[in-house]
DSSP file (Angstrom, degrees, kcal/mol; ACC not computed):
  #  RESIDUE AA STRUCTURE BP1 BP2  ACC     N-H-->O    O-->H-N    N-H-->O    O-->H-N    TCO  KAPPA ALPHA  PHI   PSI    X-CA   Y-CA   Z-CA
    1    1 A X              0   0    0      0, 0.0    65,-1.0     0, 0.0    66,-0.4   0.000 360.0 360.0 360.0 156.9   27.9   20.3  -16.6
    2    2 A X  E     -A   65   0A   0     63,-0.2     2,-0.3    64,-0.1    63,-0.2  -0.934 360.0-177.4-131.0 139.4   24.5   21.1  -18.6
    3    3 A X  E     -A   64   0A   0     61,-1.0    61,-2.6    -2,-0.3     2,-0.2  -0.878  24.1-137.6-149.0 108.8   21.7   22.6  -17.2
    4    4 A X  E     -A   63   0A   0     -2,-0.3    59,-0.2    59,-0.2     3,-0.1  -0.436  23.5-171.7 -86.8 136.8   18.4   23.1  -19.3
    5    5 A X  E     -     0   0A   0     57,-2.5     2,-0.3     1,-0.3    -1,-0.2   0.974  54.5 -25.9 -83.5 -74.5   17.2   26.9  -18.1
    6    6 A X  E     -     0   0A   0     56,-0.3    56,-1.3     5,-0.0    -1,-0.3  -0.875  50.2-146.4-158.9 144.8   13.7   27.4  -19.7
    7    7 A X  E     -A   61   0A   0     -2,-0.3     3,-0.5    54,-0.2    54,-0.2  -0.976  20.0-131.7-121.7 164.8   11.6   26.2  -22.5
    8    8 A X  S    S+     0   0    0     52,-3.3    53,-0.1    -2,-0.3    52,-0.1   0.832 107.1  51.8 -69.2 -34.1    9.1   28.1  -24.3
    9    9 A X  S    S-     0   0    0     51,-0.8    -1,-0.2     2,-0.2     3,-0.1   0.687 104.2-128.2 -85.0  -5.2    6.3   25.5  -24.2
   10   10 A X        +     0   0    0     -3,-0.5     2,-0.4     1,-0.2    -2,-0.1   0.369  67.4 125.2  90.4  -4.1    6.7   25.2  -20.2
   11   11 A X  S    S-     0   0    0      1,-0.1     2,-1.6    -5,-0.0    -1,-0.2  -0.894  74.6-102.7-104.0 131.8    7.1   21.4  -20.2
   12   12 A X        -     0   0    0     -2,-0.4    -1,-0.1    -3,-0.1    -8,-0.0  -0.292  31.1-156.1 -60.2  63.6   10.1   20.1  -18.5
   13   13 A X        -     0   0    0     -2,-1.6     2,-0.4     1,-0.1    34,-0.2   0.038  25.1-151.5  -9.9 154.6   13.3   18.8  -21.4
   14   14 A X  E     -C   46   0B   0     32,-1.2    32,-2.4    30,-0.1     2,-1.3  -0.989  10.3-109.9-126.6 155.1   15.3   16.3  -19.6
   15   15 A X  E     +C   45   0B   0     -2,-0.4    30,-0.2    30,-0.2     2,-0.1  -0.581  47.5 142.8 -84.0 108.5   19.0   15.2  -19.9
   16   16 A X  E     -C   44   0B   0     28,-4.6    28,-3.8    -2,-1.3     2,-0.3  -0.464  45.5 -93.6-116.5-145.4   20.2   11.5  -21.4
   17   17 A X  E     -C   43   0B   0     26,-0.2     2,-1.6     6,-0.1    26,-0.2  -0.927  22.3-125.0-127.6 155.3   22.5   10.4  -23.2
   18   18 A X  E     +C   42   0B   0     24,-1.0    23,-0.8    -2,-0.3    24,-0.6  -0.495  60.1 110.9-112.5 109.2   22.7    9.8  -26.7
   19   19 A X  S >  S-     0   0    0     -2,-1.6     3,-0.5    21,-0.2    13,-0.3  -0.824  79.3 -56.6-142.5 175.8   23.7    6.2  -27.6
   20   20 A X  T 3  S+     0   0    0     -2,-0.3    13,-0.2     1,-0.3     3,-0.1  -0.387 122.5  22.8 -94.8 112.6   21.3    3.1  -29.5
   21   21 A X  T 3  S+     0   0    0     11,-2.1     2,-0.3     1,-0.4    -1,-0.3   0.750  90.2 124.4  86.4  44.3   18.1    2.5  -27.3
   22   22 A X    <   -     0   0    0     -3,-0.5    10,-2.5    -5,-0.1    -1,-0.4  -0.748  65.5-110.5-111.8 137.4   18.0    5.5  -25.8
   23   23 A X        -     0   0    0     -2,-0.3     8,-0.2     8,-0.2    -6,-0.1  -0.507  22.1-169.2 -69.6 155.5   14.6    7.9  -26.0
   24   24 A X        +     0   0    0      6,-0.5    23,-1.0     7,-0.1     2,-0.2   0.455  67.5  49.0 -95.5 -17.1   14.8   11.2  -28.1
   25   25 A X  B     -g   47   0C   0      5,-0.3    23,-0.2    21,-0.2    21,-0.1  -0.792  68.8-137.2-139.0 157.7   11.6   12.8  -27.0
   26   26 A X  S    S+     0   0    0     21,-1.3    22,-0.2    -2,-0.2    -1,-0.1   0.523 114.7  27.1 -83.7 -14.5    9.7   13.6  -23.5
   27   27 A X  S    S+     0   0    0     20,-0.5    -1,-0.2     3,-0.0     2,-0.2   0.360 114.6  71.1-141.1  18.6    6.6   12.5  -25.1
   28   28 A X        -     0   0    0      2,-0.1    -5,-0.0    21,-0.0    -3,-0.0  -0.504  64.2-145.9 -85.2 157.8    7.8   10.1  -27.8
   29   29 A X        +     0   0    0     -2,-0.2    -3,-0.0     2,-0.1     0, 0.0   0.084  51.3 150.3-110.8  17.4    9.3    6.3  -27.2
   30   30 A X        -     0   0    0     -7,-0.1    -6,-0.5    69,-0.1     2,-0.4  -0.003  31.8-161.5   2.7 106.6   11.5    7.3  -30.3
   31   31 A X        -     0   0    0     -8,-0.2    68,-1.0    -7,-0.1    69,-0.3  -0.962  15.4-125.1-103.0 142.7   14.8    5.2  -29.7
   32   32 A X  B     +H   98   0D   0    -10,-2.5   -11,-2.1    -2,-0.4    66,-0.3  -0.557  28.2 178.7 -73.8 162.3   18.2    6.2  -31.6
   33   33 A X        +     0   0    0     64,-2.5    65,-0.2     1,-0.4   -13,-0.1   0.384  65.7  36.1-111.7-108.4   19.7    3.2  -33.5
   34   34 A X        +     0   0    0     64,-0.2    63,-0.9    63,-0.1    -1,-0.4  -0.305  67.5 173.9 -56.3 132.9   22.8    4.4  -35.2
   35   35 A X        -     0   0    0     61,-0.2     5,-0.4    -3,-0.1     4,-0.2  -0.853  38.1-104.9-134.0 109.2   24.8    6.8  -33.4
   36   36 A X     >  -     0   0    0     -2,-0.2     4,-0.8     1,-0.2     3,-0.4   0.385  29.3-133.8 -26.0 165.4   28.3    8.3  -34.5
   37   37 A X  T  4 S+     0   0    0      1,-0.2    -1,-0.2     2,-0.2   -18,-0.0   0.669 106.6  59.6-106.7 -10.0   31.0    6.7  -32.3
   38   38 A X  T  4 S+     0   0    0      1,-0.1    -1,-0.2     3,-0.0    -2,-0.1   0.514 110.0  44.5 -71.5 -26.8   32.7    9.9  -31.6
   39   39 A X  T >4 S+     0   0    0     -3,-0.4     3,-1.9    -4,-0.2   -21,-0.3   0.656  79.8 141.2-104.2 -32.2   29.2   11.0  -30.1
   40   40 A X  T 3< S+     0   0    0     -4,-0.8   -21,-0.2    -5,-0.4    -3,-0.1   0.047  80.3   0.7 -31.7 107.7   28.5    7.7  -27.9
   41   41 A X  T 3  S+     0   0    0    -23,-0.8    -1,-0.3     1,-0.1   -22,-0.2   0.683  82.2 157.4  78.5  12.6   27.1    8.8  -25.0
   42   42 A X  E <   -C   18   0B   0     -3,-1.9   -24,-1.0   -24,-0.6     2,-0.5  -0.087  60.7 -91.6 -48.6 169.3   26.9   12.8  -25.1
   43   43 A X  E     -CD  17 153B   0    110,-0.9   110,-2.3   -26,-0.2     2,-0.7  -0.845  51.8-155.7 -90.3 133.7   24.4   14.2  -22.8
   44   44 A X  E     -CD  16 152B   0    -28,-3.8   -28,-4.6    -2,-0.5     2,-2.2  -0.854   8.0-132.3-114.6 125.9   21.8   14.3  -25.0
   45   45 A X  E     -C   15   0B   0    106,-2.8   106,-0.5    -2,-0.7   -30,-0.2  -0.382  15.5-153.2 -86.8  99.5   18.8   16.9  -24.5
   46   46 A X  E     +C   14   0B   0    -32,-2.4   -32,-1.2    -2,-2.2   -21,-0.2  -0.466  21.0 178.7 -65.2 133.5   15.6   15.2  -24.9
   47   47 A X  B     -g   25   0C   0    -23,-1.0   -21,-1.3   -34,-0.2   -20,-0.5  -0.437  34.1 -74.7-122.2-160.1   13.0   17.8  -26.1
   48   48 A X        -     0   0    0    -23,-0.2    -1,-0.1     1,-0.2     3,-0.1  -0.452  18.6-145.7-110.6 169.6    9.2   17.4  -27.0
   49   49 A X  S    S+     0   0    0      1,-0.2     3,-0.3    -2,-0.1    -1,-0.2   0.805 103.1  50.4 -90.9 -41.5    7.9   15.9  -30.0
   50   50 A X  S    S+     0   0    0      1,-0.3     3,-0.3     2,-0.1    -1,-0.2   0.107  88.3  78.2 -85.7  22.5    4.9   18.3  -30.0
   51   51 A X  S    S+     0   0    0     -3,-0.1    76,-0.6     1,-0.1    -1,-0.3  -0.189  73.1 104.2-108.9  34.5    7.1   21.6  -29.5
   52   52 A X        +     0   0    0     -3,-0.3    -2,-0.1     1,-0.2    -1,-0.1   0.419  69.5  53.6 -96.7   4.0    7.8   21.0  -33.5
   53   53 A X  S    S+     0   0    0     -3,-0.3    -1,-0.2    74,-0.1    73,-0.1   0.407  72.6 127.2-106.8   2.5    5.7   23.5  -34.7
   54   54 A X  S    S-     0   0    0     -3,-0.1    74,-1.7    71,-0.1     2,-0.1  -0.305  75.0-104.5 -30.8 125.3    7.5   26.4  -32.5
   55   55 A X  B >   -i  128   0E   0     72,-0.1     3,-1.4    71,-0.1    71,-0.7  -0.443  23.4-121.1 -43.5 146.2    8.5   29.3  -35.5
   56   56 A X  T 3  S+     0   0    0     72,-1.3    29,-0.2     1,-0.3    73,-0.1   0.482 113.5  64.4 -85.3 -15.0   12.4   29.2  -36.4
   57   57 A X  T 3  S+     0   0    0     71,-0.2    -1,-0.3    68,-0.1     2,-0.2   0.772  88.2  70.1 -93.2 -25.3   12.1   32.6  -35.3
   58   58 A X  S <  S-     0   0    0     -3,-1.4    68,-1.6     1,-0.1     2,-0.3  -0.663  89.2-100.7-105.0 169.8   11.1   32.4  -31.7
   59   59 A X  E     + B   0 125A   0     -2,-0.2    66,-0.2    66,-0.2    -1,-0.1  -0.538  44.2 169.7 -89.6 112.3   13.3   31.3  -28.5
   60   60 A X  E     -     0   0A   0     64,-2.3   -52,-3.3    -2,-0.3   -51,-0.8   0.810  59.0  -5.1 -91.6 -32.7   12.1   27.5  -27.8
   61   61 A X  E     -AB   7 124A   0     63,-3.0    63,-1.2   -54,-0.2     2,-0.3  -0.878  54.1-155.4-139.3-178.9   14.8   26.5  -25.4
   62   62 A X  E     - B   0 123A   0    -56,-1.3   -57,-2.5    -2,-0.2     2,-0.4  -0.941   8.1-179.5-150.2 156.5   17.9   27.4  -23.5
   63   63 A X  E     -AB   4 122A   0     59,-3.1    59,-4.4    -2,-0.3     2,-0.5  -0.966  13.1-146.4-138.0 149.8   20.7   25.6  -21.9
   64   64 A X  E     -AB   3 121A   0    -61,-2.6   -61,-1.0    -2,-0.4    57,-0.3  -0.976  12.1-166.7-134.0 138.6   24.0   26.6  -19.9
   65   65 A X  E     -AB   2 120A   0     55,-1.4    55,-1.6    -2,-0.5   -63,-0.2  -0.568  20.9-140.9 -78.7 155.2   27.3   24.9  -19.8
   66   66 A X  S    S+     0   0    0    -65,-1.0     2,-0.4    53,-0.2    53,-0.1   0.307  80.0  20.2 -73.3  -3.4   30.0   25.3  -17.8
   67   67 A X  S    S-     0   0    0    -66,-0.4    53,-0.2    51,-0.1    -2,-0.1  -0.916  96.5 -69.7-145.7 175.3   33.0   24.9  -20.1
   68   68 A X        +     0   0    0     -2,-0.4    88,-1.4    51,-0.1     2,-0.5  -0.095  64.1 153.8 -30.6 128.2   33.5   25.3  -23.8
   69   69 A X  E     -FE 117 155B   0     48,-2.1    48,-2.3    86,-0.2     2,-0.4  -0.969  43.1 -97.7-166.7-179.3   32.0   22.7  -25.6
   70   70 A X  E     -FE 116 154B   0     84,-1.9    84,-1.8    -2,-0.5     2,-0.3  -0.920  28.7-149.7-104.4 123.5   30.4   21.6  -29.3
   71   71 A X  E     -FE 115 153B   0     44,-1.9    44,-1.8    -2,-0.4     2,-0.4  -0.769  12.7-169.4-107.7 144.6   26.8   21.7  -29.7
   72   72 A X  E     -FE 114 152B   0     80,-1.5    80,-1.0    -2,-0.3     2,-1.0  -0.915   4.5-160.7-146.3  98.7   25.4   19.1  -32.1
   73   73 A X  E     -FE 113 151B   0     40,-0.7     2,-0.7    -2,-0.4    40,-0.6  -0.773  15.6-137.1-112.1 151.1   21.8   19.3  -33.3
   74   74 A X  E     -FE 112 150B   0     76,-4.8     2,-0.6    -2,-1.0    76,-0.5  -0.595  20.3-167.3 -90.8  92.1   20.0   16.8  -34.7
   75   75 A X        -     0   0    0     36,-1.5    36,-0.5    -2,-0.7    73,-0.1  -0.773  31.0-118.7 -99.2 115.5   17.9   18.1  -37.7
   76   76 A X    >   -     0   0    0     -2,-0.6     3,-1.7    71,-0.2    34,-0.3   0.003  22.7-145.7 -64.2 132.8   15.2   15.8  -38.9
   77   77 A X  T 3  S+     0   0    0     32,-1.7    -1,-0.2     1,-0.2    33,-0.1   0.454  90.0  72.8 -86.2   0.8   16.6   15.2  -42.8
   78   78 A X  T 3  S+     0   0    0     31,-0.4     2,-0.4    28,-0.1    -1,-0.2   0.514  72.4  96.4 -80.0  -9.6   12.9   14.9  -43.9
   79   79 A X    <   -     0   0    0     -3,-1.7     3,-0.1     1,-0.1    -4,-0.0  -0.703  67.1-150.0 -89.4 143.3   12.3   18.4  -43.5
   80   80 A X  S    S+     0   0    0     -2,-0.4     2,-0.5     1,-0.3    -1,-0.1   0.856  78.9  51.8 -80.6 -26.0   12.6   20.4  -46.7
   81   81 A X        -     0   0    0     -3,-0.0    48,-0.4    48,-0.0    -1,-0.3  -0.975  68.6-147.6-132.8 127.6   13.6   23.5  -45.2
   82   82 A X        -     0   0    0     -2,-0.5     2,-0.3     1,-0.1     5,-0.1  -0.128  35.4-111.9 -70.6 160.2   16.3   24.1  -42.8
   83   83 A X    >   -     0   0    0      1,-0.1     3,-1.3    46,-0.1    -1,-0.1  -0.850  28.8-108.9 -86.6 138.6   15.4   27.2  -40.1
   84   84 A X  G >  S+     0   0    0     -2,-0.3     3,-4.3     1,-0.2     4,-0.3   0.769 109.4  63.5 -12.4 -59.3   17.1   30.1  -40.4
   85   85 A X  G >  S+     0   0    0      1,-0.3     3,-1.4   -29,-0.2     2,-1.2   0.858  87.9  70.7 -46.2 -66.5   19.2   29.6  -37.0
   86   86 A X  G <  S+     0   0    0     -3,-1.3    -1,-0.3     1,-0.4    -2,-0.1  -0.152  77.0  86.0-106.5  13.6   20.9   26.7  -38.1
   87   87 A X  G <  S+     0   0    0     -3,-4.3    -1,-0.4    -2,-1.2    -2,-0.2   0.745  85.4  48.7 -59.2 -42.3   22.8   28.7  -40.4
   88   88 A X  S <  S+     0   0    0     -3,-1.4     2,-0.6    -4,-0.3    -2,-0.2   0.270  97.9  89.7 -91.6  38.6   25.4   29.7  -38.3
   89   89 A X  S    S-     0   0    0     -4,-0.1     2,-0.8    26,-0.1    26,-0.2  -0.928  79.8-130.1-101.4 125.9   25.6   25.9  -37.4
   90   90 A X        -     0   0    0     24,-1.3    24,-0.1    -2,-0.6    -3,-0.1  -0.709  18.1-131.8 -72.7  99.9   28.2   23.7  -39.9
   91   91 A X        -     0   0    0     -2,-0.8    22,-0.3    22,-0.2     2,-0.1  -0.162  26.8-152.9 -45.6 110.9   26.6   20.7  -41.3
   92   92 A X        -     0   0    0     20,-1.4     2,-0.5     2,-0.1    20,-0.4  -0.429  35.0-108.9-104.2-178.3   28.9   17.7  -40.7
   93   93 A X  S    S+     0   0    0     -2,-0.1     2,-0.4    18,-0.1    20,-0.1  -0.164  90.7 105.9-105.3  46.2   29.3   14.5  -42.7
   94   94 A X        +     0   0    0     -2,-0.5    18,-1.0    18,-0.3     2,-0.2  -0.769  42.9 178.6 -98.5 131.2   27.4   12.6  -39.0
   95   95 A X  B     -J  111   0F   0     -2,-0.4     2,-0.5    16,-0.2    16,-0.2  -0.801  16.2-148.4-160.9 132.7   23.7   11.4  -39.0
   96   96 A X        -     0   0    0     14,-1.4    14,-0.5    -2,-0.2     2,-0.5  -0.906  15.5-173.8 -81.3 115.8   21.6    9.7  -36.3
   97   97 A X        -     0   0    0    -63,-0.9   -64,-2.5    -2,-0.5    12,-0.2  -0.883   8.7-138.9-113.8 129.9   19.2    7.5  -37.1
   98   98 A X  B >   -H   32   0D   0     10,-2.7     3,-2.0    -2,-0.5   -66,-0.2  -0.312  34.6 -98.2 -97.7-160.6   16.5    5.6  -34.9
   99   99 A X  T 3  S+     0   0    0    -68,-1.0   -67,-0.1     1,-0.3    -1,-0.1   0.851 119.5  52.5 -80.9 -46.2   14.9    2.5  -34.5
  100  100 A X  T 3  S+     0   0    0    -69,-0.3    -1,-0.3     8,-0.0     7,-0.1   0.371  82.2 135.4 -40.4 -19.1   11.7    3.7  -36.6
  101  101 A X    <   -     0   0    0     -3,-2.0     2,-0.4     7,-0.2     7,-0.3  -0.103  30.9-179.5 -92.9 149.8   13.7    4.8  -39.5
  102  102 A X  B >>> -K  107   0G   0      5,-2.7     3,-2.8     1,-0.1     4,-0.8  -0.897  20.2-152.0-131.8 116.9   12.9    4.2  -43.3
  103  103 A X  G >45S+     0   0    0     -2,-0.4     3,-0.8     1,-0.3    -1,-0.1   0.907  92.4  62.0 -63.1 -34.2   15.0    5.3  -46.2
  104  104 A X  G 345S+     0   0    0      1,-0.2    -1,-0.3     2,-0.1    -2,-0.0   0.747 123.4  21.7 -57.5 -24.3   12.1    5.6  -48.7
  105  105 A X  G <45S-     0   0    0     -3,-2.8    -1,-0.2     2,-0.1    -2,-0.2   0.121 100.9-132.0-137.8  19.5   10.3    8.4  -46.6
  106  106 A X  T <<5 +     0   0    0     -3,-0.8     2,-0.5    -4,-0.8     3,-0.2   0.828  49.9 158.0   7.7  65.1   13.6    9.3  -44.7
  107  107 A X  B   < +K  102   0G   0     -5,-0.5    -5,-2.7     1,-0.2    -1,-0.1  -0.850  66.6  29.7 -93.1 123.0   11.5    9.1  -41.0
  108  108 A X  S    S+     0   0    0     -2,-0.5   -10,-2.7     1,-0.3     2,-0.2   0.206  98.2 125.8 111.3 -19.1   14.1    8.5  -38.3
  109  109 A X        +     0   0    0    -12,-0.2   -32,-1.7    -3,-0.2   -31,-0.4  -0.472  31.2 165.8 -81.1 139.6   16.7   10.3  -40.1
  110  110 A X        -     0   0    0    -14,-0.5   -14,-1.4   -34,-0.3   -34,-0.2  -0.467  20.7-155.6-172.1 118.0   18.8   13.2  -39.0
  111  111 A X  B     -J   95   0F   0    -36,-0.5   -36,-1.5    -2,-0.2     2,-0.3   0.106  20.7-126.0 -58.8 176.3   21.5   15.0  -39.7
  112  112 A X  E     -F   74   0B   0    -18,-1.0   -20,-1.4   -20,-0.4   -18,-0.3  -0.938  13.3-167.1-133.4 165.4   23.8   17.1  -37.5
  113  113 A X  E     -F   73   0B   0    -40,-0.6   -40,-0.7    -2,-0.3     2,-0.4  -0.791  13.8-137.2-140.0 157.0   25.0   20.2  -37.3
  114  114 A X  E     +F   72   0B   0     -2,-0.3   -24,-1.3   -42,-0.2     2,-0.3  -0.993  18.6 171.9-127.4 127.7   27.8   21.8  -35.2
  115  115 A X  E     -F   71   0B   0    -44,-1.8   -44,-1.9    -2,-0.4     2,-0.5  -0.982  22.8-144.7-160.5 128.4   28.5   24.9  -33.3
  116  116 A X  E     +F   70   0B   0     -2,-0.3     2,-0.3   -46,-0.2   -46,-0.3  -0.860  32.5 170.0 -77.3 128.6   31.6   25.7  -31.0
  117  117 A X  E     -F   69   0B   0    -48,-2.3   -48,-2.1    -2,-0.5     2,-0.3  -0.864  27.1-129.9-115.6-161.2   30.3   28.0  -27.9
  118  118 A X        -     0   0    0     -2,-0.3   -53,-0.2   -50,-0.3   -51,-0.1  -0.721  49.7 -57.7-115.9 171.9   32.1   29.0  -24.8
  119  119 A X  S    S+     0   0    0     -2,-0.3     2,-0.3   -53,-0.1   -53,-0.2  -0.190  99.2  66.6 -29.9 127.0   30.8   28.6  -21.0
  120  120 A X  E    S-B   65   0A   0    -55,-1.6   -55,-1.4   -53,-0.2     2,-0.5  -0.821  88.6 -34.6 130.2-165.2   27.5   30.4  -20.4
  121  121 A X  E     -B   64   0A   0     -2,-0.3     2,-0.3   -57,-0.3   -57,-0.2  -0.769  48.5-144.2-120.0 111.9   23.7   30.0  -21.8
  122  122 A X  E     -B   63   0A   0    -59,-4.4   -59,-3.1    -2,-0.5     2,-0.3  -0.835   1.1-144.2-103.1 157.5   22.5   28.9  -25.0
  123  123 A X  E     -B   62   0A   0     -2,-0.3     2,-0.2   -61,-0.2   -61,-0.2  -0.720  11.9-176.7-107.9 140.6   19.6   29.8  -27.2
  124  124 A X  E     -B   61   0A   0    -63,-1.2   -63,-3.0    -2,-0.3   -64,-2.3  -0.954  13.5-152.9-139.3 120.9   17.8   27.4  -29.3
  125  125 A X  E     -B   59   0A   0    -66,-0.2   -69,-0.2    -2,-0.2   -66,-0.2  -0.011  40.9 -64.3 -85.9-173.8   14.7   28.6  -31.9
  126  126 A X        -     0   0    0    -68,-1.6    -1,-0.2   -71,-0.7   -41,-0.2  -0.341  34.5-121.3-100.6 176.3   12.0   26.8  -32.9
  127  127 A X  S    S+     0   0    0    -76,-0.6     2,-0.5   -72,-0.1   -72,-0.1   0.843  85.8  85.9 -77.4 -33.8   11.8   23.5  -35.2
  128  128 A X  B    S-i   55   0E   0    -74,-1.7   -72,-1.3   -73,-0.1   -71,-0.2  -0.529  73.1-132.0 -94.3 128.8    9.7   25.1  -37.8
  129  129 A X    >>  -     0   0    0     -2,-0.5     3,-5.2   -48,-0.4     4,-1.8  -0.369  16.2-133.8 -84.0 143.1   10.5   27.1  -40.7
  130  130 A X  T 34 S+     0   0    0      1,-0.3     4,-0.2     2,-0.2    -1,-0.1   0.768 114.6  58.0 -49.1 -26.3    8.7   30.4  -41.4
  131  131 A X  T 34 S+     0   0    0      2,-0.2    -1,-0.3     1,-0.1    -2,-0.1   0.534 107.7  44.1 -60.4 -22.2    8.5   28.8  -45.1
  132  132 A X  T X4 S+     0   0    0     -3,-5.2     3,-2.0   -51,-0.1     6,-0.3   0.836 108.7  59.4 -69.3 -50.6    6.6   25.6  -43.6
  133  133 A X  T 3< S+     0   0    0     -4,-1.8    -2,-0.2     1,-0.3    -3,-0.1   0.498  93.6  67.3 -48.3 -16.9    4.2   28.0  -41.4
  134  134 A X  T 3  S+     0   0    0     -5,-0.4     2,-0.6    -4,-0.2    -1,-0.3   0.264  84.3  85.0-105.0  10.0    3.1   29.6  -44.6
  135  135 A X    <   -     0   0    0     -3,-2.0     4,-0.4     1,-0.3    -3,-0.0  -0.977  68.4-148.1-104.9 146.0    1.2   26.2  -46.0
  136  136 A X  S >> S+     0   0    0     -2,-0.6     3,-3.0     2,-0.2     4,-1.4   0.995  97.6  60.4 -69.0 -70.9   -2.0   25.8  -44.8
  137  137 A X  H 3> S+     0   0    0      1,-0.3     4,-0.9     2,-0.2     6,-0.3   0.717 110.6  41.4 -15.2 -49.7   -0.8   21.5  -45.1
  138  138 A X  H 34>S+     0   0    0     -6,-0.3     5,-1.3     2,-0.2    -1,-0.3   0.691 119.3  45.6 -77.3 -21.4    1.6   22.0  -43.0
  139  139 A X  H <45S+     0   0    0     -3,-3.0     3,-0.4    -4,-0.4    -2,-0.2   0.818 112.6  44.1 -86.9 -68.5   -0.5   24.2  -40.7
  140  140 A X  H  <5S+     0   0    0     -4,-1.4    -2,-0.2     1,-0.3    -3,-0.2   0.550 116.4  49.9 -90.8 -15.8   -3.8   22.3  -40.4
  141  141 A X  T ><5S-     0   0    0     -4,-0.9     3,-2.4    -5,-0.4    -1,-0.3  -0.075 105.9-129.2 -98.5  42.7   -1.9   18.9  -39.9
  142  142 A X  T 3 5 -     0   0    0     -3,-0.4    -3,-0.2     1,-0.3   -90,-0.1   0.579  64.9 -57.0  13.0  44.2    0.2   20.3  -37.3
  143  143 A X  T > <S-     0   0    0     -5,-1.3     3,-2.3    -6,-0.3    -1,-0.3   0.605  77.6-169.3  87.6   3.8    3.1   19.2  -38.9
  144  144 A X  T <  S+     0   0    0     -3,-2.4    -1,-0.1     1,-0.3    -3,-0.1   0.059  72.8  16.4 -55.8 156.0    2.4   15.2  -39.1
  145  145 A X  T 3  S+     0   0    0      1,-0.1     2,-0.5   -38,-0.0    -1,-0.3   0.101 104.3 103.3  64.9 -21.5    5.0   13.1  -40.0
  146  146 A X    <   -     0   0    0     -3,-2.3     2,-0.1   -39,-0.1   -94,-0.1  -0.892  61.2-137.5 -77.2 125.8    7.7   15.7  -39.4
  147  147 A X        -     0   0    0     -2,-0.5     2,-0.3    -3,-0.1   -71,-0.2  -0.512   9.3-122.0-107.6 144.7    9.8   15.7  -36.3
  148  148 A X        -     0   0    0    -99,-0.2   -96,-0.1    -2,-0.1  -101,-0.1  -0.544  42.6-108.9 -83.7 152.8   11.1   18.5  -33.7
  149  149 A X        -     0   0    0     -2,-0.3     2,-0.3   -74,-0.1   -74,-0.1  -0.352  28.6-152.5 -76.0 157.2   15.1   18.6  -33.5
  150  150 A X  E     - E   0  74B   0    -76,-0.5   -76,-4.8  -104,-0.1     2,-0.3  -0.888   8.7-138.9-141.7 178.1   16.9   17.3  -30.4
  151  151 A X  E     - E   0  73B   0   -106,-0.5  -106,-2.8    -2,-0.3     2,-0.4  -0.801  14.9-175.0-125.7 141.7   20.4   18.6  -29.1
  152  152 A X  E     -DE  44  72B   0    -80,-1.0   -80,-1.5    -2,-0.3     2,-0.2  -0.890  17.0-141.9-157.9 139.3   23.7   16.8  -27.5
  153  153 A X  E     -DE  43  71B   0   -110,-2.3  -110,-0.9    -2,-0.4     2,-0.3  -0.572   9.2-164.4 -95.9 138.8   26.9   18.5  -26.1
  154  154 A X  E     - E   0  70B   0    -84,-1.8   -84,-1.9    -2,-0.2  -112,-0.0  -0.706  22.3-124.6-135.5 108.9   30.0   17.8  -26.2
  155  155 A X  E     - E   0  69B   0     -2,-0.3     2,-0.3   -86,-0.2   -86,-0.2   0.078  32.0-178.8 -48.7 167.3   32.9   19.4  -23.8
  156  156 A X        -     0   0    0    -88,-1.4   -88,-0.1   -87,-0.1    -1,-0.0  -0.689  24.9-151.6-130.1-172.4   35.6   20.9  -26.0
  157  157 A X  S    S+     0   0    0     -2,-0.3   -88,-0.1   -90,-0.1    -2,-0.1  -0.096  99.7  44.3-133.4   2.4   38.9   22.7  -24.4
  158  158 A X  S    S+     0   0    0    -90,-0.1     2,-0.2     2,-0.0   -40,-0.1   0.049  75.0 146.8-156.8  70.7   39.0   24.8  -27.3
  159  159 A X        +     0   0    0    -42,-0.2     2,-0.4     2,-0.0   -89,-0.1  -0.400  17.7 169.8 -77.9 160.3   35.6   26.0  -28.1
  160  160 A X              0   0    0    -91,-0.2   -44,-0.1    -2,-0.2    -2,-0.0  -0.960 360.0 360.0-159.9 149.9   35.4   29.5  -29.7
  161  161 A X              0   0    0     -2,-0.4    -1,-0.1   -46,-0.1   -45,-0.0   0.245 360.0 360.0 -63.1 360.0   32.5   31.6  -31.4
């Protein structure tokens, strides 16, 4: 079981799932299209469109499992730079795309990344890198055209740090 704890911006994440005509966002009608077949149907954590300018350095969400499992977030592939955090994630050869998406401007696109944890409460930092936060472009448009990351679990039986 998954249970979203807190978020930083105070507005309420929900749980879906992630498979093809399914929302990503609480304040979006973003649908996924393609979704890996291995993934069909995770509990998928919808988060906010507008919590996408959060710094990569501060705590944006959290969630706790009850078992082991593989955490797979979904990092918009239009952004030029990844946030820190999502180093000790492993990029896998997986991407979700939605209904929106356009390969010329790669909108809709997003890879995933992977992380083992064990039973207990996870942290997730914010969507934006301290390297974005430092243009005024990026800054004064509050990010247009760039998308906040969303999250899906998957139990494991042999998750490990």
């Amino acid at each position: 079981m998954i249970t979203i704890k807190w978020t930083a911006s105070g507005y309420a994440y929900r749980m879906g799932e992630l498979r093809p005509g399914h929302g990503q966002y609480i304040d979006r009608l973003y649908q996924f299209a393609h979704v890996p077949e291995d993934l069909y149907g995770c509990p998928h954590i919808m988060t906010r469109g507008d919590d996408k300018m959060l710094p990569e350095d501060q705590p944006c969400f959290s969630i706790e499992t009850d078992g082991p499992c593989e955490v797979y977030v979904l990092y918009p592939d239009k952004q030029p730079v990844l946030p820190g955090w999502l180093e000790a994630y492993q990029r896998v050869r997986k991407n979700v795309t939605r209904m929106d998406s356009h390969p010329d401007t790669l909108k809709g696109y997003f890879s995933l990344y992977r992380r083992c944890f064990q039973a207990g409460e996870i942290l997730f930092y914010g969507s934006s890198p301290l390297a974005m936060l430092a243009e005024d472009w990026y800054v004064e448009t509050t990010g247009t055209n760039y998308c906040m990351y969303s999250v899906c679990v998957r139990e494991s039986r042999t998750a490990a740090m």
